[in-house]
C-alpha positions in Angstrom: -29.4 -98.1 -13.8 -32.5 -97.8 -11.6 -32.4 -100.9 -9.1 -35.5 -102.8 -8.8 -34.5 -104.6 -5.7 -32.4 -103.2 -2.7 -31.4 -105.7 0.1 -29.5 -102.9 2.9 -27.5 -104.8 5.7 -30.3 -107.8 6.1 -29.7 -110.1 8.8 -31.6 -113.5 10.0 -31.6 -115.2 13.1 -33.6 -118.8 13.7 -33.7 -119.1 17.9 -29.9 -117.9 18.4 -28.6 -119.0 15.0 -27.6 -116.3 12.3 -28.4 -117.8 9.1 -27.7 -114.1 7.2 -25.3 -111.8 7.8 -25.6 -108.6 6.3 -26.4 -108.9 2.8 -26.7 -105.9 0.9 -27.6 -106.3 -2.7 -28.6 -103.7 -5.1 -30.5 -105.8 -8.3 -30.4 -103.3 -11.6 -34.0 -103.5 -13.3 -34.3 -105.8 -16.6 -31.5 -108.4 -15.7 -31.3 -111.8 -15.1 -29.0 -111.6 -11.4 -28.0 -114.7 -10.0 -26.9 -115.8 -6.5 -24.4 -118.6 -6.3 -23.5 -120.8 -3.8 -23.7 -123.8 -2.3 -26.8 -125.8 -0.9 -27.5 -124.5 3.0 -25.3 -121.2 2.3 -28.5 -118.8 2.5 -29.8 -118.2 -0.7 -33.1 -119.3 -0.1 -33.5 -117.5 3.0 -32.2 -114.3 1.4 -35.1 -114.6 -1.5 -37.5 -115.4 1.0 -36.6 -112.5 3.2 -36.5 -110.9 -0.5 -40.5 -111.3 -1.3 -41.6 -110.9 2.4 -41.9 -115.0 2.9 -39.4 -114.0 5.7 -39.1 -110.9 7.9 -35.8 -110.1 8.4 -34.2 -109.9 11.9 -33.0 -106.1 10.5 -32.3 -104.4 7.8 -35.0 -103.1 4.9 -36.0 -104.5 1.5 -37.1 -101.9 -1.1 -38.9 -103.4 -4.1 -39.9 -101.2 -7.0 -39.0 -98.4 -4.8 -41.8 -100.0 -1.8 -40.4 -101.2 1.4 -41.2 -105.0 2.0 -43.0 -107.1 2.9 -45.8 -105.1 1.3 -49.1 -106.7 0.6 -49.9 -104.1 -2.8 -46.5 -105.9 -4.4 -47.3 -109.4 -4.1 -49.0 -109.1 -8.0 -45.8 -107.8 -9.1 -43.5 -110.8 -8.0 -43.8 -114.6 -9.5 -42.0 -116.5 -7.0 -41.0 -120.3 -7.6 -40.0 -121.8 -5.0 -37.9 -125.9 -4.6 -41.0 -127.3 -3.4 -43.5 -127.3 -5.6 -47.2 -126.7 -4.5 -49.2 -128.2 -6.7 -52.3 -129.8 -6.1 -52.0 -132.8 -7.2 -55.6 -134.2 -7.8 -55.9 -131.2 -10.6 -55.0 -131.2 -14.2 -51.4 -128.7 -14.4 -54.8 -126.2 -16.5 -56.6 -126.3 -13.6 -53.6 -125.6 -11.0 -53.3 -122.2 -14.0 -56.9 -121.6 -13.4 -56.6 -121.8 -10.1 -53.9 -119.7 -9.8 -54.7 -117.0 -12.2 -58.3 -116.4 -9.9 -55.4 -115.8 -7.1 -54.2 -113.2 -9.3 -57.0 -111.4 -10.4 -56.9 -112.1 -14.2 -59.8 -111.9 -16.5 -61.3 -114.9 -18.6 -59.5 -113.3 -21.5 -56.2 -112.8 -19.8 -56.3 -115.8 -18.0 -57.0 -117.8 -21.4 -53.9 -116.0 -23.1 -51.2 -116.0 -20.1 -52.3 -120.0 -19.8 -51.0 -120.5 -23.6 -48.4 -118.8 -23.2 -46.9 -120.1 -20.5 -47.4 -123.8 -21.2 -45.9 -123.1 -24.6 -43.2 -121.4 -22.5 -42.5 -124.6 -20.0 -43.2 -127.1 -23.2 -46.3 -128.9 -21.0 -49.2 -127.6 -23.8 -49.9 -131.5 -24.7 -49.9 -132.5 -21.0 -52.2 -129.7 -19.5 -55.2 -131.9 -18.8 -53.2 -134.4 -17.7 -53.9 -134.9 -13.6 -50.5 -133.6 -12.1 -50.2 -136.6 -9.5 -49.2 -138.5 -12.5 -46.4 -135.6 -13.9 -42.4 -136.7 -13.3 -40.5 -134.5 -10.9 -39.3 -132.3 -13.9 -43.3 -131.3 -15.3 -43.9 -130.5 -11.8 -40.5 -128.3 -12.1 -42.2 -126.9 -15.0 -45.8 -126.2 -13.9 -44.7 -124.2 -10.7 -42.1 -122.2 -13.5 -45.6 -121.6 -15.4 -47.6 -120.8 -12.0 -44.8 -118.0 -11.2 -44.7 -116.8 -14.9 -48.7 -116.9 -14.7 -49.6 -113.2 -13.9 -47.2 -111.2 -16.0 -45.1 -109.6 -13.0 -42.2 -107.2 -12.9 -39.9 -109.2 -10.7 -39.5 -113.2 -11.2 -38.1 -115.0 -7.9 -36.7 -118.6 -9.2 -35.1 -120.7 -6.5 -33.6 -123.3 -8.3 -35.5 -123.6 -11.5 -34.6 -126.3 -13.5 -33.6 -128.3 -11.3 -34.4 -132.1 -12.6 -35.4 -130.8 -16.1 -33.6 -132.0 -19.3 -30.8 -130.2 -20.8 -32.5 -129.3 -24.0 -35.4 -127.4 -22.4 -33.5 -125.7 -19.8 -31.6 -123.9 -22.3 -34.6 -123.1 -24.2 -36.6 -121.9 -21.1 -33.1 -119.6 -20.3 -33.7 -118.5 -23.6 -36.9 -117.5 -22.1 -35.5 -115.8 -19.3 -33.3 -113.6 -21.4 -36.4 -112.6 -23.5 -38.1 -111.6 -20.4 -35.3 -109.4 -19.1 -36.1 -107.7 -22.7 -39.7 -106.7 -21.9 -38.4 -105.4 -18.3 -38.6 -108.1 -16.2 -35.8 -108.5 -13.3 -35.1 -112.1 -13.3 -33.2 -113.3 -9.6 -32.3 -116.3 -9.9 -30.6 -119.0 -7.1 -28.3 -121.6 -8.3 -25.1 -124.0 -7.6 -24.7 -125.3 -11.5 -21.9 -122.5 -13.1 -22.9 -122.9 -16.4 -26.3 -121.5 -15.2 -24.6 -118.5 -13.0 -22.6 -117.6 -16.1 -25.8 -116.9 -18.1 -26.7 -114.4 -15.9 -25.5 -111.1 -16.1 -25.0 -110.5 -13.0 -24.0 -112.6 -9.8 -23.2 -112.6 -6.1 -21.9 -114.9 -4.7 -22.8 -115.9 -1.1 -21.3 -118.4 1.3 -22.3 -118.9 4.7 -24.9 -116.2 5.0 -22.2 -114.0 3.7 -22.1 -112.0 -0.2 -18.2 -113.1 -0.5 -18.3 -110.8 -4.0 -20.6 -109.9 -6.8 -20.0 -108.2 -10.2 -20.7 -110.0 -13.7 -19.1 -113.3 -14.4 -16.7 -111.7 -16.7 -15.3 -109.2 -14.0 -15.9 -111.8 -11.0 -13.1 -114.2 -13.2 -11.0 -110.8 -14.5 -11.1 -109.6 -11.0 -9.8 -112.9 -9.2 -7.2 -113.6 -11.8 -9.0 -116.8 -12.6 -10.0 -118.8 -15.9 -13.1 -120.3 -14.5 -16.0 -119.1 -12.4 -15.7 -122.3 -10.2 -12.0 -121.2 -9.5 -13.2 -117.3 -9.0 -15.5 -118.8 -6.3 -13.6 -120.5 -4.5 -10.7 -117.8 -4.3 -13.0 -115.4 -3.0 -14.2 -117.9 -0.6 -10.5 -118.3 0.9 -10.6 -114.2 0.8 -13.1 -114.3 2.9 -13.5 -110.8 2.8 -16.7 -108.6 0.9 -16.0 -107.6 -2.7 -18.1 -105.6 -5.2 -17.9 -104.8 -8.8 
């Protein structure tokens, strides 16, 4: 499969302290990928260092076969990231408006991607509605929305649905697997399992380090587990590199 993201040997140093070590990743076009792990093991950091947030301390990033960061990509990547930033004093339509100037859409596209996505994050009857007064979970939403916004070819979601309701956050995977459909390459960060086992493919990282990666399905055959919590944590006592 052509790879729509290559991570090659990426390293990260704060002051003296290595928060990444090594990571190589090679992310298939039109899937949802996953990286697992716990909070504070470097996911975040890696997608960061992923959509040229972060320069890496070495290594190279190739996205949609540019090396990153690269300021001619940035229309091509909807990143989400756990903080929302919202401003708060607009309605969640006017944070889309906002937005979608950012990105250089039309009235006409801008009107259309605004539907769709609130339709998409189930916010339609709340869009005028000042976003100071959303819960945590609408503003979980709106910020999904914002990264969906302009249509791109590589969706960055740290932590998604975080805080939102079980019911919509399986219809908004449902979402994400009809994205993956139309080309999109979904990466998505997460610690829930029942999340990481929707994806079709995972790595999982612990302490700045891709322990193994594969689908769930081989990561469980391969361990000789019955669960993808078990798989994880026997490659974590491995502590060696594996890759499917």
């Amino acid at each position: 499969m052509n790879n729509s993201i290559i991570l090659k040997n990426i390293y990260k140093n704060y002051g003296k302290t290595e928060v990444l070590h090594g990571i190589d990743l090679k992310i298939p076009r039109g899937i949802i990928y996953g990286l697992l792990g716990p909070s504070g093991c470097g996911k975040t950091t890696t997608v960061k260092v992923m959509t040229g947030i972060l320069k890496a301390s070495s290594g190279n990033v190739t996205i949609l076969n540019n090396k990153m960061p690269s300021y001619d990509m940035m229309n091509n990547i909807g990143y989400m990231a756990q903080s929302d930033a919202l401003y708060e004093t607009l309605t969640a339509k006017e944070n889309l408006e906002f937005f979608a100037k950012i990105y250089g859409l039309n009235k006409s596209q801008t009107a259309k991607r605004i539907n769709y996505v609130l339709s998409t994050v189930n916010l339609t009857k709340d869009m005028n509605k000042l976003v100071r007064e959303y819960s945590g979970g609408m503003k979980r939403r709106l910020s999904l929305a914002i990264a969906l916004l302009a249509n791109p070819k590589i969706l960055v979601l740290d932590e998604p649905t975080v805080g939102i309701d079980p019911l919509l956050r399986n219809d908004i995977w449902s979402e994400f697997k009809l994205l993956t459909e139309k080309g999109i390459t979904l990466i998505v960060t997460t610690h829930v399992m029942d999340e990481a086992e929707k994806c079709n493919m995972l790595a999982m990282i612990r302490d700045g380090n891709v322990i193994a990666s594969g689908s769930p399905k081989e990561l469980i055959v391969n361990s000789d587990s019955c669960t993808l919590e078990e798989a994880f944590i026997k490659y974590g006592k491995l502590g060696d590199s594996y890759e499917n």
